[in-house]
C-alpha positions as CSV (number, residue, x, y, z in Angstrom):
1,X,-72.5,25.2,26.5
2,X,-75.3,27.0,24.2
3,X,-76.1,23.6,23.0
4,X,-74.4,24.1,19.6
5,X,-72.4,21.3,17.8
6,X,-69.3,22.0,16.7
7,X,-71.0,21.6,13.1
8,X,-73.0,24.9,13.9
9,X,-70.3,27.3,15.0
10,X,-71.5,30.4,13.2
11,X,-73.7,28.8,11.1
12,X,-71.1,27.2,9.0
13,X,-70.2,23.7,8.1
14,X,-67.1,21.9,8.7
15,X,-66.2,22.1,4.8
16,X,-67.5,25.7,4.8
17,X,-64.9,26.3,7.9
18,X,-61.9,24.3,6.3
19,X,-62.2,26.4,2.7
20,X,-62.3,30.1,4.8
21,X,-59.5,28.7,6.9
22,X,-57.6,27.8,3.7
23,X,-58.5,31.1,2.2
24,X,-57.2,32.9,5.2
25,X,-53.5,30.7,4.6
26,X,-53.6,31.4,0.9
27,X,-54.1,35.3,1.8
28,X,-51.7,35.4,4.2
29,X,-48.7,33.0,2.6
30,X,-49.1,35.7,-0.6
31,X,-48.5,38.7,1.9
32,X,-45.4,36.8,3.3
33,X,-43.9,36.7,-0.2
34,X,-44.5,39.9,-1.5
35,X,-43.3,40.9,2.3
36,X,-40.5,38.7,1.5
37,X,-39.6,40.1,-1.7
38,X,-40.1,44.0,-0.9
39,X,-37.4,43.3,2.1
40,X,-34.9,41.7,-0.1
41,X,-35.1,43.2,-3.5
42,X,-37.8,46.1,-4.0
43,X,-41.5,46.6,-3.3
44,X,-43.8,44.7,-6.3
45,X,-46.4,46.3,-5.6
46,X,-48.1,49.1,-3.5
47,X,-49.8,47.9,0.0
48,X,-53.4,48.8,-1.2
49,X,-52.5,46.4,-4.5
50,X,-51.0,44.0,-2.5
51,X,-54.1,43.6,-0.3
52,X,-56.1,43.5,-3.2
53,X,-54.5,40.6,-4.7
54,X,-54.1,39.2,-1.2
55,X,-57.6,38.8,-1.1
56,X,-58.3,37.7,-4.4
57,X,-55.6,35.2,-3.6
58,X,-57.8,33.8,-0.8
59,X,-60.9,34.0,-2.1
60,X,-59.4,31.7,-5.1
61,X,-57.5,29.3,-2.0
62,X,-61.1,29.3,-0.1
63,X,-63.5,28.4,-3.7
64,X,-60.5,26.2,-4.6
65,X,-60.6,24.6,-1.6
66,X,-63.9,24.4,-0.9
67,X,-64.7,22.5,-4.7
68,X,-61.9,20.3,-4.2
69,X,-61.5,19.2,-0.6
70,X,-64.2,15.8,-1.1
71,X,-62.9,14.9,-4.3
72,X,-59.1,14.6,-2.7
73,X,-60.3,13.2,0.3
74,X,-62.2,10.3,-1.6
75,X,-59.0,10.0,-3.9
76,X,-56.8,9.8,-0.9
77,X,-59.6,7.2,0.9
78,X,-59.4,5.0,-2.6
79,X,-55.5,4.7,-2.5
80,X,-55.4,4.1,1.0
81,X,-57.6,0.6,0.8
């Protein structure tokens, strides 16, 4: 142990962690479909495009993410009681 918390794993908080993981998914699921889609039918678009939009794709998942995550969670803890 360094004597970390798991709050302090790279110097990132657990909301800051859950929006890059998020990112990451939205990223990846995008490159899955336009994978998808070149297999079945016919490339969309070229590989340097697609990783271009792949990231803008998670970088809008991670910001998303990131704004939204407390207000769902309060929602979610408001309908539960």
């Amino acid at each position: 142990m360094t004597g970390h918390s798991n709050d302090d794993l790279l110097g990132l908080s657990r909301r800051a962690k859950s929006a890059l993981l998020w990112g990451v998914v939205g990223a990846l699921s995008f490159l899955v479909l336009v994978q998808g889609y070149a297999l079945f039918v016919e490339p969309l678009v070229s590989i340097a495009q697609g990783a271009l939009v792949a990231a803008l794709v998670g970088i809008g998942a991670g910001v998303g993410s990131y704004l939204l995550e407390h207000r769902i969670a309060a929602w979610s803890n408001q309908r539960a009681e």
